[in-house]
C-alpha positions as CSV (number, residue, x, y, z in Angstrom):
1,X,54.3,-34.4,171.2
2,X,55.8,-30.8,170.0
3,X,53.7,-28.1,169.9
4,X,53.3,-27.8,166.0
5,X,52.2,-31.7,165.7
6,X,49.8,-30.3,168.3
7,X,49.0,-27.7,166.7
8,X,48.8,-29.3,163.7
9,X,45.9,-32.0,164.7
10,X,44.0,-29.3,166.1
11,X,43.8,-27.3,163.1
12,X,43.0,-30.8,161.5
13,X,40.3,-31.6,163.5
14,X,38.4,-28.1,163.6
15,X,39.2,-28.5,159.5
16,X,37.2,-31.5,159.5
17,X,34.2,-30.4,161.7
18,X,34.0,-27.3,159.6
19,X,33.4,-29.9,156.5
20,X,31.2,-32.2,158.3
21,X,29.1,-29.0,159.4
22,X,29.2,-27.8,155.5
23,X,28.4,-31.2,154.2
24,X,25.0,-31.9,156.4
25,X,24.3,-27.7,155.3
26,X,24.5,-28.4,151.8
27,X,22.5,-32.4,152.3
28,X,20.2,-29.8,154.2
29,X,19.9,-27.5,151.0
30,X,19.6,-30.5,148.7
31,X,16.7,-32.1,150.5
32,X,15.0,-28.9,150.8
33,X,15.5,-27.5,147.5
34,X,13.8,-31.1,146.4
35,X,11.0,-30.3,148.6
36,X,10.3,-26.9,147.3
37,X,11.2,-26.3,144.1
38,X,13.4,-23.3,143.5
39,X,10.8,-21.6,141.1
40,X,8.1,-21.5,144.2
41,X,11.2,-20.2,146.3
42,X,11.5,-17.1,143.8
43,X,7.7,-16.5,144.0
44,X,7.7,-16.9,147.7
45,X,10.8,-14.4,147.8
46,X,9.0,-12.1,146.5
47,X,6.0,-12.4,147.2
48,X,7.3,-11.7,150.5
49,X,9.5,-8.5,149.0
50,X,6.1,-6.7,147.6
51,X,4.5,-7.3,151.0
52,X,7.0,-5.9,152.9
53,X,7.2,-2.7,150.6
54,X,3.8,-2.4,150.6
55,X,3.4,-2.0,154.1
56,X,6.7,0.1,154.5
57,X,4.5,2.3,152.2
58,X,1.6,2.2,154.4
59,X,3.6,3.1,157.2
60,X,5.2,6.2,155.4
61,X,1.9,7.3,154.2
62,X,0.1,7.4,157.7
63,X,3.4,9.5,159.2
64,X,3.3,11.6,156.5
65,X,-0.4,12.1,155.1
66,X,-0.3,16.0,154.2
67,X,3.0,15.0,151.9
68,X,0.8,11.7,150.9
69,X,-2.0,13.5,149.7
70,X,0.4,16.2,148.0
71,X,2.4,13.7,146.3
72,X,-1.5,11.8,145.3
73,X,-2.8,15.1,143.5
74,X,0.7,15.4,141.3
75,X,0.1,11.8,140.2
76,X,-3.7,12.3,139.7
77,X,-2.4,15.6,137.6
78,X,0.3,13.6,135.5
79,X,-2.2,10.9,135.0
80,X,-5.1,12.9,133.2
81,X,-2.9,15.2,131.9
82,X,-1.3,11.5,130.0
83,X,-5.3,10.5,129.6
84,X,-6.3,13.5,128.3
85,X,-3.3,13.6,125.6
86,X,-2.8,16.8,123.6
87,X,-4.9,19.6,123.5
88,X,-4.6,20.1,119.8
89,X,-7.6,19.7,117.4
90,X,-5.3,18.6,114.8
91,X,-4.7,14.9,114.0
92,X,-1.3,13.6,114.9
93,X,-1.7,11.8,111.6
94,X,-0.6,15.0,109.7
95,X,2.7,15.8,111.6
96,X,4.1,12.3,108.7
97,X,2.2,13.7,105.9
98,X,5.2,14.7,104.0
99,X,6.0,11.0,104.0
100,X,2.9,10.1,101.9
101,X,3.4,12.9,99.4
102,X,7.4,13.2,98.6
């Protein structure tokens, strides 16, 4: 046989074990997808995500506390000062008055 026929039934036969291999992967993914719905997969996903960047968090928080607890009184601050609203004693409710009277 010449080379290229060789060659040629080779290529042929890893070409066919590559499908067969891609076949039984995607069977695979069928069955499984049929097991577990893909909604439950999404959840799982991430569920899995939050958890992970939760404790990521954790970690970075115990390295760094001093910068933690820095970065915890700025968000305490923005939070009452969003709480607290505006300091004026006038009602907001006049700042659209001219809409009532023109």
């Amino acid at each position: 046989m010449t080379s290229r026929k060789l060659q040629m039934e080779e290529d042929r036969a890893l070409r066919d074990a590559a499908r067969a291999l891609v076949k039984g992967d995607i069977a695979h993914l069928r069955g499984d997808v049929e097991e577990k719905g893909v909604a439950a997969r999404v959840a799982s996903s991430i569920k899995l995500g939050a958890s992970d960047i939760f404790h990521e968090g954790m970690e970075l928080v115990e390295r760094h506390k001093p910068a933690s607890y820095g970065l915890g009184a700025v968000l305490a601050a923005v939070v009452g000062w969003w709480a607290l609203g505006s300091s004026s004693d006038e009602s907001d409710d006049q700042d659209y008055a001219w809409d009532e009277n023109g």
